[in-house]
GUDREN-376241 format. One record per residue (C-alpha): residue number from 1; residue in one letter; x, y, z. Coordinates in Angstrom, 1 decimal. Example, Ala and Ser with C-alpha at 12.3 -4.5 7.8 and 13.67 -1.06 7.14 Angstrom:
% GUDREN-376241
bapa:gutor:c1:c2:c3
1:A:12.3:-4.5:7.8
2:S:13.7:-1.1:7.1
END
This chain:
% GUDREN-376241
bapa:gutor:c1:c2:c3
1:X:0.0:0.0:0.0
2:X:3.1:2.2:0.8
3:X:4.5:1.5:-2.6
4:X:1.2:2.6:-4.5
5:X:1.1:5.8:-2.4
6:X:4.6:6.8:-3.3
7:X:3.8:5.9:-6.7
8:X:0.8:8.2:-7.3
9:X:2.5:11.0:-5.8
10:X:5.1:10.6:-8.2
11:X:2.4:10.3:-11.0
12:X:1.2:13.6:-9.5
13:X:3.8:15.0:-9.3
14:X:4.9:14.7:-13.1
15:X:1.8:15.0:-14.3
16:X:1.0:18.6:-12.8
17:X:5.2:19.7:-14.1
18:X:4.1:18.5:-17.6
19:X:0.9:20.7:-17.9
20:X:2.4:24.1:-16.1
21:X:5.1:23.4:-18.8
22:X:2.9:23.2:-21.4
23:X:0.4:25.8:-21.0
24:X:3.7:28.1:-20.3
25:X:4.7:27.0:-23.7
26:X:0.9:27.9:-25.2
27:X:0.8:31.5:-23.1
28:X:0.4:33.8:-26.0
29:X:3.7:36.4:-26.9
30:X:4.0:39.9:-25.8
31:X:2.7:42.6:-27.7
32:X:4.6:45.2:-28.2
33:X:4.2:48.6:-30.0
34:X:6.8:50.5:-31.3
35:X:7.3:52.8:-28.5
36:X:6.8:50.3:-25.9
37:X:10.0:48.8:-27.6
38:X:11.6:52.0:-27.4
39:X:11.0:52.2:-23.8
40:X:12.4:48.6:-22.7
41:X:15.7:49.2:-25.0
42:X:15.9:52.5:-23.1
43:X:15.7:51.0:-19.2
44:X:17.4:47.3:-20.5
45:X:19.5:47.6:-23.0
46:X:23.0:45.9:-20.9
47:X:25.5:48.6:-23.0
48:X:23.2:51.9:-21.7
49:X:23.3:50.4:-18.3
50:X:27.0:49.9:-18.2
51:X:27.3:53.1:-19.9
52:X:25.3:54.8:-16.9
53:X:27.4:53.7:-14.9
54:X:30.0:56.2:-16.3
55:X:27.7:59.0:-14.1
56:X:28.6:57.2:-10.9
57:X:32.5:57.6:-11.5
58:X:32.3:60.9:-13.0
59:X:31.0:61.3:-9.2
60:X:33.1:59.9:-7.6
61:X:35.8:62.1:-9.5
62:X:34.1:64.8:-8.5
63:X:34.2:64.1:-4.8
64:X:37.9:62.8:-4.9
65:X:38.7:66.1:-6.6
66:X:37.6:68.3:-3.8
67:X:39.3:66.5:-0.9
68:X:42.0:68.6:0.7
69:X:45.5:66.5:1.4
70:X:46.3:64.3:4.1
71:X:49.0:65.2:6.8
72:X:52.1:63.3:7.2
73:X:53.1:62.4:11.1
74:X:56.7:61.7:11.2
75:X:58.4:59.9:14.1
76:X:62.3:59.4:14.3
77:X:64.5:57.4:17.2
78:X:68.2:56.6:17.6
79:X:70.5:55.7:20.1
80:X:74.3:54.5:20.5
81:X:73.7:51.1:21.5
82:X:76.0:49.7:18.5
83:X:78.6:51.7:19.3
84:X:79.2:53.5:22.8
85:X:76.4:52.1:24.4
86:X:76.4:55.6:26.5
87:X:73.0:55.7:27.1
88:X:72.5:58.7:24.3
89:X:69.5:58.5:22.6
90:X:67.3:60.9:20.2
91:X:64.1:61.3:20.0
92:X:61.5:63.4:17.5
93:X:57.5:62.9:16.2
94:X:56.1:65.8:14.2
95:X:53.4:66.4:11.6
96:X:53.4:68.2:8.6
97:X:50.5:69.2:6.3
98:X:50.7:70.0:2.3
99:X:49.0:73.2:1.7
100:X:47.9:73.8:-2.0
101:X:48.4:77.2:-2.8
102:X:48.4:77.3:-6.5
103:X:44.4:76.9:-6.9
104:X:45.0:73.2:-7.8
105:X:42.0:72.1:-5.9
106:X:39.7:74.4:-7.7
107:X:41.2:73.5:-10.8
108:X:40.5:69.5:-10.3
109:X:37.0:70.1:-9.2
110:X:36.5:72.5:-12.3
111:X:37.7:69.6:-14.5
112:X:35.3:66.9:-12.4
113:X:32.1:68.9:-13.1
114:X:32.8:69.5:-17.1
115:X:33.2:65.4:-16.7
116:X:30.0:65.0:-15.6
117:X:28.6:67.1:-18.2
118:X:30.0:65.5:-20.7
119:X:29.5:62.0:-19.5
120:X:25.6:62.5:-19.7
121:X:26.1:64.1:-23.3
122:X:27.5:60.8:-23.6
123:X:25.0:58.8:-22.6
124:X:22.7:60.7:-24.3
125:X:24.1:60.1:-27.4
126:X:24.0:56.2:-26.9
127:X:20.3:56.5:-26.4
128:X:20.2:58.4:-29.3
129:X:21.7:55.5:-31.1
130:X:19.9:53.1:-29.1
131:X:16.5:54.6:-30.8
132:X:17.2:54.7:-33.9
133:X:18.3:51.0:-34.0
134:X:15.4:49.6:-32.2
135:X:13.0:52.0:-34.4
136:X:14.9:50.5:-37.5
137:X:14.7:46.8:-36.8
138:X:11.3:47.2:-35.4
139:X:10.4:48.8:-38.9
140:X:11.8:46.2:-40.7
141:X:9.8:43.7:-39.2
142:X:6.8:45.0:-39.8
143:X:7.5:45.5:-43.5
144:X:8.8:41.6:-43.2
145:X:5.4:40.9:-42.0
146:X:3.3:42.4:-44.5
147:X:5.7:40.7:-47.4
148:X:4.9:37.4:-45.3
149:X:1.3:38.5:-45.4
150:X:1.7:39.0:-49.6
151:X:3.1:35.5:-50.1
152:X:0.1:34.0:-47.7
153:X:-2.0:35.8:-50.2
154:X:-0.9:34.2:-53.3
155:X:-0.3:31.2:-51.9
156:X:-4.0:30.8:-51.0
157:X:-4.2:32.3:-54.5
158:X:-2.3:29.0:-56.0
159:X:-3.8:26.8:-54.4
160:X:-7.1:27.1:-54.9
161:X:-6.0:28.1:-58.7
162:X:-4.2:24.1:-58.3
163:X:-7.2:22.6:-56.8
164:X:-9.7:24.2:-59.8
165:X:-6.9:22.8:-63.1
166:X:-7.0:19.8:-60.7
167:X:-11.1:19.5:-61.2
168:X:-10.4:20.6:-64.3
169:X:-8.3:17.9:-65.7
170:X:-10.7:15.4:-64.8
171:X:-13.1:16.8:-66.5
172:X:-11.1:17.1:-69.7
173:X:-11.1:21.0:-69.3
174:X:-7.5:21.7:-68.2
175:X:-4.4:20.3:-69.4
176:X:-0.9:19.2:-67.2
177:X:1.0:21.7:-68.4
178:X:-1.2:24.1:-66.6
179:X:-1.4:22.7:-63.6
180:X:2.8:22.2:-63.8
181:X:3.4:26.1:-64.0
182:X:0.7:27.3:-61.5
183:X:3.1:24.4:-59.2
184:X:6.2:25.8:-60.2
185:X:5.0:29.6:-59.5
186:X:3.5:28.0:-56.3
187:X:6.5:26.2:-55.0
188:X:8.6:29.6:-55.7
189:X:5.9:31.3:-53.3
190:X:6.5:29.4:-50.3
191:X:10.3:29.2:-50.8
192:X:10.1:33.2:-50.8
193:X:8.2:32.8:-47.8
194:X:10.6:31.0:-46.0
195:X:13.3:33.4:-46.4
196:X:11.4:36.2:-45.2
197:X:10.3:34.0:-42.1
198:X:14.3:33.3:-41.4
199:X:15.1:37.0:-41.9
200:X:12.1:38.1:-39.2
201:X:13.8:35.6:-37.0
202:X:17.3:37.2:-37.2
203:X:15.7:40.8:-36.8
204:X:14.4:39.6:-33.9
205:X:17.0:38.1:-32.3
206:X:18.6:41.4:-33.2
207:X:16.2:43.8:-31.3
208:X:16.3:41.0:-28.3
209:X:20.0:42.2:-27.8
210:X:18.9:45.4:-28.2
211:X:16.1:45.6:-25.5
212:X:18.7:43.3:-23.3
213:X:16.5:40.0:-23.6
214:X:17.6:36.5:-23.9
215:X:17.3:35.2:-27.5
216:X:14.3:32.9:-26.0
217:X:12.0:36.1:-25.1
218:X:8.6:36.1:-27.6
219:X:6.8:39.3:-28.4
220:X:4.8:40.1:-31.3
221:X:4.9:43.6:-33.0
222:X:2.0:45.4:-33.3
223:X:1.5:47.8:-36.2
224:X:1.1:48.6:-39.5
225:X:3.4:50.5:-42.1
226:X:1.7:53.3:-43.4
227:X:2.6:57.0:-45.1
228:X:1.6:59.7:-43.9
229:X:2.8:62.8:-45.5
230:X:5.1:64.9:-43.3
231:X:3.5:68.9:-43.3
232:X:5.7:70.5:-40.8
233:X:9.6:69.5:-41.5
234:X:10.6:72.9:-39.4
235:X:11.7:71.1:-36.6
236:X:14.1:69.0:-38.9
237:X:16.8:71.4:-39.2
238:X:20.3:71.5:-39.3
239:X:19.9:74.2:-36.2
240:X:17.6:72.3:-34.5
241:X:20.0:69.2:-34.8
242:X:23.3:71.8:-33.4
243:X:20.8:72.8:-30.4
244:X:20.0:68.9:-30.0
245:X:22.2:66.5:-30.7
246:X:24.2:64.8:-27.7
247:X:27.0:63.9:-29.4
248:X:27.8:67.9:-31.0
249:X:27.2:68.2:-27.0
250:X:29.6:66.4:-25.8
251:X:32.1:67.2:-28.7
252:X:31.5:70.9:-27.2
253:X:32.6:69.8:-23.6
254:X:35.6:67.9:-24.9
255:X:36.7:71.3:-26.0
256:X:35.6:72.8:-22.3
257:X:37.3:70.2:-20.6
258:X:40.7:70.2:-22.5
259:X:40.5:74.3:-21.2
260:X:39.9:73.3:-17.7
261:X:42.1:70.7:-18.3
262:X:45.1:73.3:-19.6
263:X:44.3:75.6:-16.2
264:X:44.8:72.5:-14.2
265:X:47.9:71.9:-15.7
266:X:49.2:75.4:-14.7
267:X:48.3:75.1:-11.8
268:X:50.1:72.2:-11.2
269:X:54.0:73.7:-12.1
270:X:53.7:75.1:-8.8
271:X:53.5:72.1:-6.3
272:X:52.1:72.4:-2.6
273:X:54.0:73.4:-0.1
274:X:54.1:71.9:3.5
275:X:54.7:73.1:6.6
276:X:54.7:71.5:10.2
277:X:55.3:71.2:13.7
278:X:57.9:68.7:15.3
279:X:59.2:67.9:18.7
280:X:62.6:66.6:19.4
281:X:64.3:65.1:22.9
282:X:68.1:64.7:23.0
283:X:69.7:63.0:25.3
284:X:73.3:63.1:25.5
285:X:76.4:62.4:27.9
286:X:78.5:64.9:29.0
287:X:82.1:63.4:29.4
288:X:83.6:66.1:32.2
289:X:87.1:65.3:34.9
290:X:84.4:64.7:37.4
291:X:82.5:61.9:35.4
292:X:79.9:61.4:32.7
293:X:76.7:63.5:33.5
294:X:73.6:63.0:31.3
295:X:71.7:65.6:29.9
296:X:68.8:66.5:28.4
297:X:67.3:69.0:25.6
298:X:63.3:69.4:24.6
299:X:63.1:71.7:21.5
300:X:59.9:72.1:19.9
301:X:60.6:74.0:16.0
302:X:58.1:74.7:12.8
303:X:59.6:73.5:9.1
304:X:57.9:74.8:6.1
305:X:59.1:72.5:2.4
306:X:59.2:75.3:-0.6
307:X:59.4:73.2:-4.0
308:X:60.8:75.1:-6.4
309:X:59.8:74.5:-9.9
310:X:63.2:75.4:-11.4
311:X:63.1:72.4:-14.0
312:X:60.0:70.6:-13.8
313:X:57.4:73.3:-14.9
314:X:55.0:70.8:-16.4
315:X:56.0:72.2:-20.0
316:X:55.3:68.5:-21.5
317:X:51.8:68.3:-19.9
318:X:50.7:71.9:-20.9
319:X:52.1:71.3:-24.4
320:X:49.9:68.0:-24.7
321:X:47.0:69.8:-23.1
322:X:47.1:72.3:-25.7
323:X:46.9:70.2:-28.8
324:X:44.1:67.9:-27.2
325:X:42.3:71.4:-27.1
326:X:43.1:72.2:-30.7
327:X:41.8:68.5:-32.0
328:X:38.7:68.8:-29.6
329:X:38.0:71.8:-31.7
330:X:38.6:70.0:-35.0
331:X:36.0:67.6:-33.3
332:X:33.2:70.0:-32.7
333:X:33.2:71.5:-36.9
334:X:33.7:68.1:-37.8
335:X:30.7:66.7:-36.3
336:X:29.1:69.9:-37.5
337:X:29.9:69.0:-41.1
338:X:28.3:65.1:-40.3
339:X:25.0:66.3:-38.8
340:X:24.4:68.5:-42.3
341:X:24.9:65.8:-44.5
342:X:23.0:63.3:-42.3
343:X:20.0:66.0:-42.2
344:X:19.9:66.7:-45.5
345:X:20.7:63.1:-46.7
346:X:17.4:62.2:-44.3
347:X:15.2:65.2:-45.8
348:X:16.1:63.6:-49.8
349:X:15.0:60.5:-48.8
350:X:12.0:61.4:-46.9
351:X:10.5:64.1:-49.5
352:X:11.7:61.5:-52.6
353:X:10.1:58.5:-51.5
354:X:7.3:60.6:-50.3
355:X:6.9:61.9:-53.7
356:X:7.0:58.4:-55.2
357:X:4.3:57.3:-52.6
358:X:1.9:59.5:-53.7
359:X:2.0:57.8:-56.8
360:X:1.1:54.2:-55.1
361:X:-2.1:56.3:-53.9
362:X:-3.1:57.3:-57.1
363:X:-4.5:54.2:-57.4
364:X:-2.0:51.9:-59.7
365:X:-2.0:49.1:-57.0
366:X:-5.8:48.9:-57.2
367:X:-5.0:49.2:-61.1
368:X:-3.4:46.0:-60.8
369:X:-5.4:44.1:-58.5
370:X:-8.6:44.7:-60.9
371:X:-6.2:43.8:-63.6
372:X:-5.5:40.3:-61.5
373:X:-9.2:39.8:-61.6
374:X:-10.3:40.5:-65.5
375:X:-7.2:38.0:-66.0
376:X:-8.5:35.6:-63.8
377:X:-12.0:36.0:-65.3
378:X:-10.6:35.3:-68.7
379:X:-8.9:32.3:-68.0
380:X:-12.0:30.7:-66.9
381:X:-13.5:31.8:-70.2
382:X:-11.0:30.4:-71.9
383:X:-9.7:33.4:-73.2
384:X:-6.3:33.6:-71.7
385:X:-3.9:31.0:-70.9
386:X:-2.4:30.1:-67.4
387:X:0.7:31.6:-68.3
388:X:-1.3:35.3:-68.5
389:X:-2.6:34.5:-65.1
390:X:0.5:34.0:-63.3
391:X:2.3:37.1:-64.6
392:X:-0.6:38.9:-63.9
393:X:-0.7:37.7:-59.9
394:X:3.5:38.4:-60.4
395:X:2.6:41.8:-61.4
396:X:0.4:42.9:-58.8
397:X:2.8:41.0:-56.1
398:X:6.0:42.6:-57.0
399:X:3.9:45.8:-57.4
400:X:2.8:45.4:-54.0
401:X:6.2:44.3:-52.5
402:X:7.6:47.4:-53.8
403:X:5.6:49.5:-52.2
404:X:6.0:47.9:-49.2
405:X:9.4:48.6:-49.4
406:X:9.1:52.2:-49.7
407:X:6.6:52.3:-47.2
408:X:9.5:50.8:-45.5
409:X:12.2:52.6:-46.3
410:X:10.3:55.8:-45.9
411:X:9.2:55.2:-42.3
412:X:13.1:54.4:-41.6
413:X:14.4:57.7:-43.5
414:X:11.7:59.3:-40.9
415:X:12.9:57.9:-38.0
416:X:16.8:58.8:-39.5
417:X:15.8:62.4:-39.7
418:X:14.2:62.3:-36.0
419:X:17.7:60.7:-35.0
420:X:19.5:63.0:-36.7
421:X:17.6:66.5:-35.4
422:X:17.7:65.0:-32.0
423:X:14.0:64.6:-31.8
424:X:13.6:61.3:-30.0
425:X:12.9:59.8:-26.3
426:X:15.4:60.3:-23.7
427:X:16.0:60.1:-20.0
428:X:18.5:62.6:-19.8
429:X:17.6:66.6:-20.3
430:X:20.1:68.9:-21.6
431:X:18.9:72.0:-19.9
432:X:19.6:70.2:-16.9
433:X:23.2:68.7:-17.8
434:X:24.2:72.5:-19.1
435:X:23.3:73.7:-15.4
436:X:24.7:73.5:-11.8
437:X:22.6:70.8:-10.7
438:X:26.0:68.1:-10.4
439:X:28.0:71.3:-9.0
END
């Protein structure tokens, strides 16, 4: 009875695992939208986390900076033991305390807060770049799920076109050589489909990395690719993009922070000086006609350390500082020269293949779909042959592919113009990082 007790539980046991595994495997995927995507990349993403990290040091640099120097307590004790073994002896303890004259402190903690600055312009710029990825892959699976949608289309199309020559031949009213080429143009189909179900799968995995997923984590995308005209492109400018973009930002601190750097450096040919206070006791034996007397001697004296910058002047360091000044400046116009051309190369795209969507909505894909069906409609009449009716679904499908693609590829010109203006979702804001609040 024991046995069968033990047994059932087991059976319970494995039976209950096995169904909460499965209907985890059945729970439905995710759905995610576009900006919902956005947002995870923006709290997830592993690199942006690490990167935020950089804050906490910049910190920490910040606090180091400030802190005044530590004193030095010196101690010193001899005695003739080796050698007389008089009973003479010295002793002396003082401390001494480096005092920084040369506005070096101020100097470090200048340098500290223009690091902060700059590490959030920094940061900001990765998120920048963060976007724009996730935007772009998330657009590209969209676009691969309405081509996957297409090829469903015509496949259903095929196949019931296979099913009807199939009737057909029975019936004496449709030959082999029909039914071989609607196949063929079949079989072709669902190959295409395939590829465009592998490439969804590696855009996927893709944007998992990017939102800081494991390659196991299911969501489904929810949207559709559509055009919609832009009317206002004001805020699209190559100003807007100077007052905007992170990495001009940071390029513009670099430049701050090699001057802060260069006053640090001057400040540093002149190195602290250090005064202190010290206590000495000698003992020593008098050696007189009448014996040896011991005596004794407190002093108590102040010593002050002058370094005198006679060779060392930091001429090396200020020399370096210099030129790092000169190329952050070379940095700043050329990142200048980058954000016009990728403004202007985003506006050509967006207002050409906005231009060449309009022509999509002047109807030539309905054009072609009617087209499809007076094709179809002859074929059954006997008027055209199969071969008419395949090039006329191929027509319409590459028609529509096409324009799926520049739906596409207009959506991602879009979001490269956002990217490059600066208009996009951030966590960090510039007004704030330009200000006093990490003084």
């Amino acid at each position: 009875m024991r046995k069968f007790t033990i047994f059932i539980t087991f059976v319970t046991g494995f039976l209950t695992a096995f169904f909460n595994s499965v209907s985890y495997a059945a729970e439905e995927p995710i759905q995610l939208t576009i900006d919902q995507v956005v947002d995870i990349a923006i709290r997830e993403n592993r690199d942006l986390r690490a990167a935020r990290m950089g804050i906490e040091e910049a910190r920490g640099r910040l606090t180091q900076s400030g802190l005044f120097p530590n004193p030095s307590l010196e101690s010193n004790f001899s005695l003739d033991s080796l050698f007389a073994n008089e009973g003479e002896r010295i002793f002396s303890a003082g401390i001494s305390q480096p005092i920084p004259l040369s506005g070096r402190i101020g100097a470090q903690k200048k340098v500290a807060h223009i690091d902060i600055k700059r590490t959030f312009a920094e940061i900001a710029d990765i998120e920048r770049k963060l976007v724009g990825d996730v935007r772009r892959d998330f657009i590209e699976i969209l676009a691969i799920d309405e081509q996957i949608k297409l090829q469903d289309t015509l496949i259903n199309l095929n196949s019931g076109l296979v099913k009807a020559i199939q009737a057909g031949i029975k019936e004496g009213l449709a030959s082999e050589k029909d039914l071989n080429a609607i196949a063929i143009a079949l079989q072709q189909v669902r190959q295409e489909k395939e590829v465009l179900i592998s490439q969804k799968r590696s855009k996927i995995l893709e944007l998992n990395r990017l939102l800081g997923k494991p390659p196991t984590f299911s969501f489904l995308p929810v949207g559709r690719l559509e055009y919609e005209a832009l009317v206002d492109l004001t805020k699209y400018s190559i100003e807007t993009a100077y007052a905007q973009r992170p990495d001009l930002r940071s390029a513009e601190l670099s430049t701050e922070l090699a001057r802060a750097d260069l006053g640090l450096a001057k400040a540093l040919r002149f190195e602290d000086i250090t005064a202190g206070v010290f206590y000495e006791r000698d003992r020593t034996i008098l050696d007189i006609p009448q014996g040896k007397i011991p005596n004794a001697d407190q002093l108590i004296g102040f010593r002050l350390t002058i370094p005198l910058p006679f060779f060392d002047r930091k001429q090396g360091l200020i020399a370096e500082v210099r030129a790092r000044e000169i190329r952050a400046e070379e940095s700043v116009e050329a990142i200048k020269l980058e954000i016009g051309h990728e403004v202007n190369d985003a506006l050509n795209r967006v207002n050409t293949l906005s231009a060449l969507l309009k022509t999509y909505q002047s109807g030539i894909l309905k054009t072609a779909e009617d087209n499809v069906r007076l094709v179809e409609g002859g074929y059954k009449q006997g008027l055209v042959g199969i071969t008419e009716v395949i090039q006329s679904r191929q027509q319409f499908a590459n028609l529509k592919s096409s324009y799926i693609n520049a739906v596409r590829d207009y959506q991602i010109a879009l979001n490269d113009l956002q990217i490059a203006t600066g208009n996009y979702p951030s966590t960090i804001n510039f007004n704030e990082t330009r200000g006093d609040k990490d003084k």
